[in-house]
N, C-alpha and C positions, 0 to 999 in steps of 0.2 A: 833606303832611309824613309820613312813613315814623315810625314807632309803634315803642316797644322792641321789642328782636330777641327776645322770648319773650314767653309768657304764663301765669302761673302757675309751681308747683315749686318755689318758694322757700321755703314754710312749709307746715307741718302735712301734713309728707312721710307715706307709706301705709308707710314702713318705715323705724327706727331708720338714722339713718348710719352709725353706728358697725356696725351690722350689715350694709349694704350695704356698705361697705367690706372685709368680714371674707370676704361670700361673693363678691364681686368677685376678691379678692386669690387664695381657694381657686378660683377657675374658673382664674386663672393660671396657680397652680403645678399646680393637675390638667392643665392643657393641655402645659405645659412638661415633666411628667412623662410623661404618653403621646406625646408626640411624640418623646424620647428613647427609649421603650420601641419603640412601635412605626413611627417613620419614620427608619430605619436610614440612608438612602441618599438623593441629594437629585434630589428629582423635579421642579423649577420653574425649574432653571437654564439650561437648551438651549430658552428662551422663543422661540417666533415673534420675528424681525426684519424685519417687513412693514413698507417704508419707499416703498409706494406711495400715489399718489395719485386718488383718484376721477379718470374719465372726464366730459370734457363733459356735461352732460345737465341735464334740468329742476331737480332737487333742487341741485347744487353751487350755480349762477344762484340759482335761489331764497335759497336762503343768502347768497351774496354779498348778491345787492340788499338783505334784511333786515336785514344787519349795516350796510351802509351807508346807511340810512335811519334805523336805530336813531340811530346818531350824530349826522349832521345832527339831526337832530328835536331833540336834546339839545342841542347847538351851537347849537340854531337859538332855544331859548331870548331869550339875550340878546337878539336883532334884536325877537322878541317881544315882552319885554319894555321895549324902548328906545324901539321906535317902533309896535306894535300897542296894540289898543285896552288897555280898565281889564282884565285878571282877573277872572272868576268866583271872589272869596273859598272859596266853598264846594262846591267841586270839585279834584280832586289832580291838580299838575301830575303829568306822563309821566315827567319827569328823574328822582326819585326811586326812582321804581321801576323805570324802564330798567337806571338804575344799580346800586343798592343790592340789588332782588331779582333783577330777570332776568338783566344779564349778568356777575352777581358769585355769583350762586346756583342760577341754575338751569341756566346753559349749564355749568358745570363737574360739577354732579353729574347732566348727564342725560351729558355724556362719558363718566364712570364707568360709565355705563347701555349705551348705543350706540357706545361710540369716538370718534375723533378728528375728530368734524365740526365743530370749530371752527377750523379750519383753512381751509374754506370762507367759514365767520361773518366771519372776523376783518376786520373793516373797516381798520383802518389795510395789511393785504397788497393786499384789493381796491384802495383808493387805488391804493398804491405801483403795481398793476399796470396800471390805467388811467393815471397819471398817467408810466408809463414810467419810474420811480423807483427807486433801488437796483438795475437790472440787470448793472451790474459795479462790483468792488469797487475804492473810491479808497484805504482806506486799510486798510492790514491791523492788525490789534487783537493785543493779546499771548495767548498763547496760553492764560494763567492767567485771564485774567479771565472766563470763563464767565458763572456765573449772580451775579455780586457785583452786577452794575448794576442785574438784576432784584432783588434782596433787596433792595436799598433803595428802587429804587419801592413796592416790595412793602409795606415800612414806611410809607411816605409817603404811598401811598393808602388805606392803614388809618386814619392819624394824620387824614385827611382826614376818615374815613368816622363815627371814634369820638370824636375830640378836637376838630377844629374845630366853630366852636359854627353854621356856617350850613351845614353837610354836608347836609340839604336842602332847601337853595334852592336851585331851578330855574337862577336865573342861575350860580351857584359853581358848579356842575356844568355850566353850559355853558360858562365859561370854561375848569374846568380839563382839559373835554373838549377842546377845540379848541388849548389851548396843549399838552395830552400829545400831539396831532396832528398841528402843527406841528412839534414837538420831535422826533417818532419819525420823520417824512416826513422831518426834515433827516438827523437820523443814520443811514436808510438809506440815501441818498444819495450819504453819505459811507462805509458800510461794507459795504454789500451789503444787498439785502432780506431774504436768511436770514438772516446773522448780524447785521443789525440787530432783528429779531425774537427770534429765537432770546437776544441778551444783553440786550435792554433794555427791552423788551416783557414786562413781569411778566407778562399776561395767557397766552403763549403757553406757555412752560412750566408756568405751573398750570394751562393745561386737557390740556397732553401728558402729565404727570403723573400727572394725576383717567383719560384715558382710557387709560389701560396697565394701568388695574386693567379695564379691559370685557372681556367675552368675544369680542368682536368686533372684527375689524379691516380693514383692505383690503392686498391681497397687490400684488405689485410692477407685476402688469395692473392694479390698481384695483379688484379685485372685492371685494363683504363677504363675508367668510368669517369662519367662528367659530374662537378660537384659544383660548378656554376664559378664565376669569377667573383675573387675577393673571398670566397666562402670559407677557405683556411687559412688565411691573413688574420681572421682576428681568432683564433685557436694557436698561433703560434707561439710555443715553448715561453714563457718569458723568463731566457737566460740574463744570467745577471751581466751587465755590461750591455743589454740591448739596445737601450737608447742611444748609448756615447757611440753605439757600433753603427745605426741607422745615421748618424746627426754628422757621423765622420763621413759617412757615404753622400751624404749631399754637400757638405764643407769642400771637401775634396773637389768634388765638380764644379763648385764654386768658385774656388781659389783658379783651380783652371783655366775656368772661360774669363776672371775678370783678371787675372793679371795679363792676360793681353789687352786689354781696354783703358784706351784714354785716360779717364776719372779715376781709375784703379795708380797709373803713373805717376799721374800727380800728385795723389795720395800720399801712395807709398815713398816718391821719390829718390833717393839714391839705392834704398835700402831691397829694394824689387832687380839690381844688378850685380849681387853676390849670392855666391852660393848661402854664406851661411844669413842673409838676409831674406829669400823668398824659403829657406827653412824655416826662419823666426813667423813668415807671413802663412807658411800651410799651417805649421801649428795653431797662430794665433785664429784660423780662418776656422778651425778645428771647435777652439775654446770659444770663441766670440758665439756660432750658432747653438754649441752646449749648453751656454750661459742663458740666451735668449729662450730656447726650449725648457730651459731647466726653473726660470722667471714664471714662464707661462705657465708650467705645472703648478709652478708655488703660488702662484692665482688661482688654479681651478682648484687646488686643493682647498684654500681657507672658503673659496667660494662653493664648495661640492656637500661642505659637511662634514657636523664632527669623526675625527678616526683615519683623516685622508692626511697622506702629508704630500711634498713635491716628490723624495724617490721615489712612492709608490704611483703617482697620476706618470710619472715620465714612464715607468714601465708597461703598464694599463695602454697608457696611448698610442708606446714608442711605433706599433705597425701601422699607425694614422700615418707616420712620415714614409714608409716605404713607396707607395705609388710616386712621391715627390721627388725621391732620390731616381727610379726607375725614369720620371718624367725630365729632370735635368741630363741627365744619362744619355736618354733615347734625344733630348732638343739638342742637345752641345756636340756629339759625339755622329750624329746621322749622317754627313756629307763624310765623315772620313769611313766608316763602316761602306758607305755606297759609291766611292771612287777609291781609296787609298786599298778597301777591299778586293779589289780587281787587283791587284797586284799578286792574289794568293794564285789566281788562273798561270800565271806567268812563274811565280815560286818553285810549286809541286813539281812543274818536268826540270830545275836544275836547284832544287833548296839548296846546294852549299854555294853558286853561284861559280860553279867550276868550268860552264861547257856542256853540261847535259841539255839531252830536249826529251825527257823521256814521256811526253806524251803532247810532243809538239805545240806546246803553246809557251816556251821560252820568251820568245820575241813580241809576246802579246802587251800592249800599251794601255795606261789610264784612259779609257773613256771619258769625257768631260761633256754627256749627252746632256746636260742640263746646262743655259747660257745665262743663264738670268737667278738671279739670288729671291730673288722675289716670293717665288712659291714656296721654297724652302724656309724665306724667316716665317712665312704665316703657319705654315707647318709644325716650326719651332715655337712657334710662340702658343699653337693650340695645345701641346704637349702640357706646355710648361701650366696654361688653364685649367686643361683637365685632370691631373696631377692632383694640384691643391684642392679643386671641388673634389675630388673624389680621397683628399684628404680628411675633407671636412665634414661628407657623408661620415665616412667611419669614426671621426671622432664625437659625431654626433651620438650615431650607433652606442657606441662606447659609453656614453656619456649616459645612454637614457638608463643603459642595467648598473650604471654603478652608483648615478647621483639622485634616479629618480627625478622624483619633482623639481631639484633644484638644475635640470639636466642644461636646459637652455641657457641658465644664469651665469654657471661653470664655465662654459665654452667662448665666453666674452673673450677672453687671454689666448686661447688658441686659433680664437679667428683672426686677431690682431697679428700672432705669428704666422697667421699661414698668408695675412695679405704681403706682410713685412718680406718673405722668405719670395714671394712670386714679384712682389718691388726687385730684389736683389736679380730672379732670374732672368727678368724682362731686361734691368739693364744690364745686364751680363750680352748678353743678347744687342744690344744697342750700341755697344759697347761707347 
């Protein structure tokens, strides 16, 4: 069973909040202030558009077969369960951490690292392409619906991961591995296997997303080449539903870290102790930061010039918020990725939990090599800084090719959101 998503940071922080809030907010406006001084002209917007794909070869294979093993394995639970022997009580089933740490956390921020090889991982494309699935398309889809179908899974498998009360047992994760597999196998079937991925497949655009911040990519022969960090971040697609899909990726992490916190309790009150009450709160955590990004568009818009409205500045911007979402991600989520992760060493030689040791590290235990919470909030907390500055370079960027002269004036409203949005992550953090 997978262990809270942190450890430590809650109390008896090494610095006042009220004053990390103070120098937090002054790293903004000193950043927002030299970037209007000294980045006159916008340097990130003619990003590399490498829309090729690796060549055959050992690495793509390798990935595929991993990603398709991962699954089964998970799937393969229930049969485990239903009809194998008793459980080893005191050993960690695989599902959990397949799920929860490796392909929910580490395949996305090692994307931001190396680029776009999850495109290889993705076990549900392998399917489709062994099983001859989705290769032409039966029904054509409207042209608005983008990433809408994704944000709601998107919700849904959060609501799975935070709210439901058996998120992990090994069997619920193998059921609701095999029916999103079932599910996504018929809908590409029915719409093509890109745009059945590409709209309904949350997985695929959050790791396309995480790797357009990498320096690296593959050119239209397939080759890695380096095309510098951030550089196809702002050339990304702008599918319709992108912002509510970005806004949902940091709400989410949100809702997360501060319904374990104090302030959050008292808040919320009775309503944070039922199911269908911290449903009513992921949603509303969903809607709340929509509303406030979707405010701050409809500011930069009346401030940008005539011709701009707010759905068109939320689209424009929406990858200003990706480094933020990735940066909440990597603060909230680090101590369990670097202890709860060790449990994958101990998984692999017996994943159904039956008595195997098939590569002797059954009986291997959490490390807990770090005693002190100390280094880790400052780590968390530098995440969560350079995130929003390097939110606010690129909407700066953004700001200079679309509003010109009036670039600086526009970005009043977004920088207001991006201190507002690192207030909420600090005290998420503080809890």
């Amino acid at each position: 069973m997978i262990l809270a998503h942190g450890i430590g940071g809650r109390s008896n922080l090494p610095i006042p909040l009220w004053l990390l809030l103070t120098g937090a907010t002054l790293v903004l406006i000193i950043s927002f202030v030299a970037l209007a001084i000294l980045w006159p002209h916008p340097r990130l917007q003619d990003g590399p558009r490498y829309a090729g794909r690796a060549p055959a070869g050992p690495v793509p294979v390798l990935l595929r077969g991993l990603g398709v093993v991962g699954l089964l394995v998970v799937i393969g639970q229930v049969v485990c369960v239903a009809f194998g022997p008793e459980r080893v009580a005191t050993r960690p089933s695989i599902a959990p951490v397949m799920v929860w740490v490796v392909f929910w956390l580490v395949v996305p921020f090692a994307s931001a690292l190396i680029g776009g090889w999850y495109t290889d991982l993705n076990p549900w494309r392998t399917l489709a392409v062994v099983l001859r699935i989705g290769r032409a398309e039966r029904i054509g889809l409207p042209s608005t619906l983008g990433l809408w179908p994704a944000t709601l899974v998107l919700v849904a498998f959060v609501w799975l991961e935070l709210i439901y009360r058996d998120s992990g047992d090994p069997v619920t994760l193998g059921i609701a591995a095999l029916g999103y597999t079932v599910a996504l196998l018929g809908v590409m079937a029915q719409v093509g296997r890109e745009t059945g991925l590409a709209t309904f497949d949350v997985f695929t655009p959050y790791n396309r997303l995480f790797s357009a911040m990498s320096p690296l990519g593959r050119d239209t022969r397939g080759r890695i080449v380096w095309r510098g960090w951030l550089r196809s971040l702002t050339v990304v697609p702008e599918w319709p539903g992108l912002w509510v899909f970005v806004v949902a990726m940091i709400a989410t992490v949100s809702f997360d870290g501060a319904s374990g916190a104090g302030w959050f309790t008292a808040v919320t009150g009775d309503l944070g102790n039922t199911t269908l009450g911290r449903t009513l709160l992921l949603v509303g955590s969903v809607v709340l930061v929509a509303c406030a990004y979707y405010l701050a568009s409809a500011v930069a818009a009346s401030l940008g010039g005539e011709g701009w409205t707010a759905p068109r500045v939320a689209q424009r911007f929406a990858h200003t918020l990706v480094p933020i979402a990735l940066a909440y991600a990597l603060s909230h989520y680090f101590t369990l990725i670097l202890f709860e992760g060790q449990q994958l060493l101990a998984a692999i030689s017996d994943p159904f939990a039956i008595g195997w040791d098939l590569f002797g590290t059954a009986e291997r235990r959490v490390e807990f090599f770090i005693t002190t919470s100390t280094p880790i909030w400052f780590l968390q907390v530098g995440f969560i800084v350079l995130g929003h500055v390097i939110g606010v370079a690129l909407a700066h960027d953004r700001s200079l090719q679309d509003f010109g002269p009036g670039a600086v004036r526009s970005q009043y409203a977004m920088l207001a959101l991006m201190i507002a949005l690192t207030t909420l992550g600090l005290a998420v953090l503080s809890g």
